[in-house]
C-alpha positions as CSV (number, residue, x, y, z in Angstrom):
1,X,126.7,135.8,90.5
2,X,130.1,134.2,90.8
3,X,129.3,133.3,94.7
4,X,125.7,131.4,93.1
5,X,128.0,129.6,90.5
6,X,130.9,128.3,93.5
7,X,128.1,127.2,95.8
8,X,126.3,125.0,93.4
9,X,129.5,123.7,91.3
10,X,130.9,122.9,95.5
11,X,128.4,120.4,95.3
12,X,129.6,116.8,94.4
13,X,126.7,114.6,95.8
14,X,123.8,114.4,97.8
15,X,122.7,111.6,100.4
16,X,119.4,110.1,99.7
17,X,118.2,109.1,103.3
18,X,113.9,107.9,102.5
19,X,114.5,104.5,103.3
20,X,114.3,103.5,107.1
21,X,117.5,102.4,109.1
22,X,116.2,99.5,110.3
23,X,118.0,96.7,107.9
24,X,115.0,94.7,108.2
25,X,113.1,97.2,107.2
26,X,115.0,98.1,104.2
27,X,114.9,94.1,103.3
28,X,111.4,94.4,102.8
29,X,111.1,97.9,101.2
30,X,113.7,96.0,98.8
31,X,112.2,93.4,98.1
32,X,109.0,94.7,97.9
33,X,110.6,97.4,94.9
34,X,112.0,94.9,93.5
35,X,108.6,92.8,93.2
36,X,106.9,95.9,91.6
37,X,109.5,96.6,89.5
38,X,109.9,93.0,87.9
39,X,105.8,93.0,87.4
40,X,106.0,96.4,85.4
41,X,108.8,95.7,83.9
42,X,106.9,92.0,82.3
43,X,103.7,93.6,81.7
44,X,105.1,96.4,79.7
45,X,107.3,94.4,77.8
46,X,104.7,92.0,77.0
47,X,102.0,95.0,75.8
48,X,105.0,96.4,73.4
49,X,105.6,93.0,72.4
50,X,102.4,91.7,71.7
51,X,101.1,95.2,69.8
52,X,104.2,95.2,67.7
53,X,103.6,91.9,66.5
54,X,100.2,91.1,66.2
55,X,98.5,92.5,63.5
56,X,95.0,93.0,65.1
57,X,96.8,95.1,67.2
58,X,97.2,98.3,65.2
59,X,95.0,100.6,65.7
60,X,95.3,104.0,67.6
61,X,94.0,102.7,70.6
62,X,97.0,100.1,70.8
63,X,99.5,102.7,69.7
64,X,98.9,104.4,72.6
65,X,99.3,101.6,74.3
66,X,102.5,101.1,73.0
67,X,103.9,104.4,73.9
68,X,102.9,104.3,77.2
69,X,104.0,100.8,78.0
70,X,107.4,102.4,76.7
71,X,107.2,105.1,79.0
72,X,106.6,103.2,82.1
73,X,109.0,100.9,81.7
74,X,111.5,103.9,81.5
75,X,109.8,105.8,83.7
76,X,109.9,103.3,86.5
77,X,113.8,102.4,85.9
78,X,114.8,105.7,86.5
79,X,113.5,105.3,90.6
80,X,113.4,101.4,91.6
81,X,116.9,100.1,90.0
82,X,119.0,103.1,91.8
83,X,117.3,102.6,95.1
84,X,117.3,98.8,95.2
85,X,121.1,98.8,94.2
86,X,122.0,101.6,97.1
87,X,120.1,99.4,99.6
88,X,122.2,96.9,98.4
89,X,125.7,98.4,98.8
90,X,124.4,100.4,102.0
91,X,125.5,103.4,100.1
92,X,123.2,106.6,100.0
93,X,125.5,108.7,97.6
94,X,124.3,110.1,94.4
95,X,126.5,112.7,92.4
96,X,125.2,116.3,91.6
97,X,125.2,115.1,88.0
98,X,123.3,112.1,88.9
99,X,120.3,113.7,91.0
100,X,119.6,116.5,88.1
101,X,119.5,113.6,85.9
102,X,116.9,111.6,87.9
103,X,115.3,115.0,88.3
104,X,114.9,115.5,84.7
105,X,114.5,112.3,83.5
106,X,111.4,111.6,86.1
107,X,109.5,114.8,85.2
108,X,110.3,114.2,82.1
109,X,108.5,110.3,81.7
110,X,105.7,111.7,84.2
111,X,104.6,114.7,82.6
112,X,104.7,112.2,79.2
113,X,102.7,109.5,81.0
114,X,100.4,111.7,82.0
115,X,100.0,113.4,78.6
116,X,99.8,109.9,77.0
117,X,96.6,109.6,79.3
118,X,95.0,112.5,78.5
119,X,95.3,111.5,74.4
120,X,94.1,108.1,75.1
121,X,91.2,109.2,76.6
122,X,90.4,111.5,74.1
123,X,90.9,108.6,72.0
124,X,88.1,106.7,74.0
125,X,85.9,109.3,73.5
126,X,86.2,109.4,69.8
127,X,85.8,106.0,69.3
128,X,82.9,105.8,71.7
129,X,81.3,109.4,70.8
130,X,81.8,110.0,67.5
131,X,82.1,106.5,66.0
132,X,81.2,107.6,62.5
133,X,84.0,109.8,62.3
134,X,86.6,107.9,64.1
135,X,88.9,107.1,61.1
136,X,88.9,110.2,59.9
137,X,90.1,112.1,63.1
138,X,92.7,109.4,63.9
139,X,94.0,109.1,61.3
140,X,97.7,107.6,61.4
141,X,99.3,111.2,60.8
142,X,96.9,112.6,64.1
143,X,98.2,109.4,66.3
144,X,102.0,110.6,65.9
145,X,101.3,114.2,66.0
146,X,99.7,113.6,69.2
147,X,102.2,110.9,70.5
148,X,105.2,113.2,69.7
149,X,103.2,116.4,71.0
150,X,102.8,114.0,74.5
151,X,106.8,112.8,74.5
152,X,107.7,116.9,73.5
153,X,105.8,118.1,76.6
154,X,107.2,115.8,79.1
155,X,110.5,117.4,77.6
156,X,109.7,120.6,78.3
157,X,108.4,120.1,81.8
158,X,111.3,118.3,82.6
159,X,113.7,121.0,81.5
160,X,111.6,123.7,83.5
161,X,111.8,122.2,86.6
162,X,115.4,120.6,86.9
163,X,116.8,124.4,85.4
164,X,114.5,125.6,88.4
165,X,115.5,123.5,91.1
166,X,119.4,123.9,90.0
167,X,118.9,127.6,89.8
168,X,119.6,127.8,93.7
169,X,122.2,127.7,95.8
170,X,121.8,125.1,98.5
171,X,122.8,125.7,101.6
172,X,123.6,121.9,103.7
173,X,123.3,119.1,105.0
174,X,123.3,117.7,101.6
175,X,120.5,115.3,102.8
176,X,117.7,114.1,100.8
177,X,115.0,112.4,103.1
178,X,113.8,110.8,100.4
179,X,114.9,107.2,98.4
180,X,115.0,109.6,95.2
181,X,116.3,112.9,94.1
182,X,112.4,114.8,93.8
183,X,111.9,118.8,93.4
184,X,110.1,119.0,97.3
185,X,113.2,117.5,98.6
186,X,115.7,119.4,96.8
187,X,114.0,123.2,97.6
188,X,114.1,122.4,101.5
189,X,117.7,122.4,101.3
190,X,118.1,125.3,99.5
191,X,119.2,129.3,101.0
192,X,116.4,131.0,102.3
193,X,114.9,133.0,99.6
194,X,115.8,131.0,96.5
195,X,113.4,128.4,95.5
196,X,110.4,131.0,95.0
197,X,111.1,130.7,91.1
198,X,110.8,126.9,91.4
199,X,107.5,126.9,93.9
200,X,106.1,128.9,90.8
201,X,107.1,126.6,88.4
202,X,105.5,123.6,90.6
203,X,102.0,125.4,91.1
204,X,102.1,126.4,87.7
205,X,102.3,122.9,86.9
206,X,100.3,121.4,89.0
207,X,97.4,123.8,88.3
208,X,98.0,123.3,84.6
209,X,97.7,119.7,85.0
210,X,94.4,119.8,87.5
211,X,92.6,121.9,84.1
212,X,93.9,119.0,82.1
213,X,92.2,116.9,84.1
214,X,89.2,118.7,83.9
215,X,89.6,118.2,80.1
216,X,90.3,114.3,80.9
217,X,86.9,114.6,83.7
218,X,85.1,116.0,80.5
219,X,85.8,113.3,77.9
220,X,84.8,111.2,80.6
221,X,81.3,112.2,81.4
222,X,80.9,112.0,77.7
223,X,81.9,108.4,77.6
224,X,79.6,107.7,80.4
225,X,76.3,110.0,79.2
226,X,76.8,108.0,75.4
227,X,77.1,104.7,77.4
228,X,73.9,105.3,79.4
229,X,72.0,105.3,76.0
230,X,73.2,102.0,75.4
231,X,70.1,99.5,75.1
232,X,72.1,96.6,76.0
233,X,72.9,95.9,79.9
234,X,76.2,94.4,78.9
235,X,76.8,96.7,76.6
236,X,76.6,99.5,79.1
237,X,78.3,97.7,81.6
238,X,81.6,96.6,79.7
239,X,81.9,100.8,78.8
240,X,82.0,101.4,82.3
241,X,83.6,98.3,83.6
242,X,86.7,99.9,80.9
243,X,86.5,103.5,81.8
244,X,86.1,103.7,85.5
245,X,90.1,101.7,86.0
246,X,91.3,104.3,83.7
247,X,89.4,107.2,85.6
248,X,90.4,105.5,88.7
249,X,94.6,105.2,87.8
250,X,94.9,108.6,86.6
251,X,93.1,110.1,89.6
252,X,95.5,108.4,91.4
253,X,98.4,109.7,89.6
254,X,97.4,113.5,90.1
255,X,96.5,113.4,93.7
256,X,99.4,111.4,95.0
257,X,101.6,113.8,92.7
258,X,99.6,117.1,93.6
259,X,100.0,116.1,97.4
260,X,104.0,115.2,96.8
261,X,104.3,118.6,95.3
262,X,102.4,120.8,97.2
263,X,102.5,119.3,100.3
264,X,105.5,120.5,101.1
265,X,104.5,122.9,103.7
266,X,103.1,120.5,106.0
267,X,104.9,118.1,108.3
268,X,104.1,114.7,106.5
269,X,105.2,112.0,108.5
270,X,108.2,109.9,106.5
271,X,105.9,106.6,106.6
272,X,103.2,108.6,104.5
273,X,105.7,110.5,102.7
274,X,106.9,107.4,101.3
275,X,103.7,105.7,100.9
276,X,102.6,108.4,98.8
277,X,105.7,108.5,96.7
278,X,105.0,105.0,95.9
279,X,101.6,105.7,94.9
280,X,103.3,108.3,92.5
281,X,105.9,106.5,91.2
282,X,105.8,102.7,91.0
283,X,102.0,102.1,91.2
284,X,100.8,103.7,87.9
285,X,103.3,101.8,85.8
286,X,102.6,98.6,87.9
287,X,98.5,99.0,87.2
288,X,99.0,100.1,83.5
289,X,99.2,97.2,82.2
290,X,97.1,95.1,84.0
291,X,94.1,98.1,83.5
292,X,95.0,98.9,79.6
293,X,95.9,95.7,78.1
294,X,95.5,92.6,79.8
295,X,91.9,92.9,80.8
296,X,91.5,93.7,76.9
297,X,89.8,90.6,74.6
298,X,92.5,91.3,71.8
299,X,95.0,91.2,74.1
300,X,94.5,88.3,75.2
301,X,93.7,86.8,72.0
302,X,97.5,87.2,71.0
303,X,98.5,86.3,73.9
304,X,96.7,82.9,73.8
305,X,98.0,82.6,70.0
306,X,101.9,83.1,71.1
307,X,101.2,80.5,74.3
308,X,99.4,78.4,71.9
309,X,102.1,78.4,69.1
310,X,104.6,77.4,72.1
311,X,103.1,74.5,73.2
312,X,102.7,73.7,69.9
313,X,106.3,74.0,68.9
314,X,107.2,72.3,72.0
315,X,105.2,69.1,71.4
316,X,106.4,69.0,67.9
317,X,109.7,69.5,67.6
318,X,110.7,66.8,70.5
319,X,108.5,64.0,68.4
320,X,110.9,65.1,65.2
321,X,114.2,65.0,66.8
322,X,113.7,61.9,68.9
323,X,116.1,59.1,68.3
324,X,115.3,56.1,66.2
325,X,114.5,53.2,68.4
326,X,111.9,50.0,68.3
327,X,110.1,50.0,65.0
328,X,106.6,48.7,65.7
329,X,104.9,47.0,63.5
């Protein structure tokens, strides 16, 4: 026990080596982070602004909305602004203390975001299925129950995993091939023999989230059988015009996960490796947005009001400060 405790306290940092060596290359991948980054970051901000201030903007559905706009904006920061600032600095160093943290923090903001998906699309299928009865079941005291229930989860998942990965003693080079510290990466460069609790932990996980989404599937097909009664073409096509993006991102989310995760024991070339870390990490926060709020009428009503009431301001307010000059008569 003492020899597991020296190896893993010996360890001061690891070397995160995803991005290629070619600097112009890494220019791109850079810039292209960046890019993402800035567009999540605007598009989440703007959906917590606009449903914290407007009040047509506060009901369930936008509370959820809320909370996951608040979760991909820190979800995304804990990947992009590390790897954009070691590009920078052309260094590759992260501290022991520093790679559990991303660990944890990471599982922690996925498992919530993908709770946070689940609840809204039970929400959906509420408001959709059961109209009649939607007040009553989400009721304000439900929403926070099941918000905080989402944020606990990605808690506990992230504990799991980051006590399981940091359970084993890792044998060298302390190379990551990756632009972030991630569980796959971390078990190839442990002892022989000592990620098996971890690898349980992962296909645990991953199997418990592929029955979620069977759960998810479900509320879906219920959505889609209540809008086929609809009489109304339009009616029937803005239901499924809503639900198939949703369908579509959270797919996307499990399989490029599932296949980070459990792909581990094939050779994965580093081009796809990274394309599908991307897919896992900065698209769904990127798309969120765009999918849950600004293709949505409200939302764009207050939107229109805040652009309108700046033009407005700034038309006004010149005219009243401008100097005395010519009176005409």
């Amino acid at each position: 026990m003492a020899e597991k405790v020296t190896n893993v306290t010996s360890i001061t940092e690891f070397l995160l080596m995803g991005l290629p060596d070619d600097q112009v290359l890494q220019t791109l991948y850079v810039t292209f982070f960046f890019l993402i980054y800035l567009a999540a970051l605007m598009g989440n901000l703007l959906t917590v602004t606009l449903s914290s201030t407007d009040q047509h903007l506060q009901s369930p559905m936008y509370f959820f909305l809320k909370n996951l706009a608040l979760n991909d904006i820190c979800y995304i920061s804990v990947i992009v602004p590390k790897s954009i600032v070691n590009s920078l600095t052309k260094s590759h160093s992260i501290s022991f203390l520093g790679c559990a943290s991303q660990i944890f923090l990471f599982i922690f903001f996925a498992g919530t975001e993908y709770a946070l998906l689940i609840v809204m699309s039970y929400d959906r299928y509420v408001a959709i299925c059961q109209p009649l009865y939607y007040e009553a079941i989400m009721n304000r005291g439900t929403c926070w129950q099941m918000v905080m229930a989402a944020w606990s989860s990605g808690c506990v998942y992230g504990s799991i995993h980051v006590a399981g990965t940091f359970s084993v003693r890792f044998c060298g080079p302390y190379v990551v091939h990756h632009f972030y510290c991630d569980v796959p990466s971390l078990l190839t460069l442990a002892c022989p023999g000592e990620h098996t609790l971890e690898y349980a932990f992962v296909i645990a996980s991953c199997t418990l989230a592929s029955v979620c989404f069977l759960f998810l599937t479900a509320f879906y097909i219920c959505i889609f059988s209540a809008a086929l009664r609809i009489p109304a073409a339009q009616g029937r096509f803005k239901t499924f015009s809503t639900c198939v993006p949703h369908l579509t991102v959270v797919t996307l989310f499990l399989f490029s996960g599932n296949v980070t995760y459990l792909g581990t024991g094939y050779k994965l070339t580093a081009s796809l490796n990274l394309f599908m870390s991307v897919l896992y990490t900065m698209v769904p926060p990127s798309l969120n947005p765009l999918i849950y709020s600004l293709r949505n009428k409200a939302v764009k009503a207050a939107l229109g009001k805040i652009l309108l009431l700046k033009c407005y301001q700034k038309h006004k307010y010149p005219a009243v400060l401008k100097p005395p000059g010519r009176h005409t008569k």
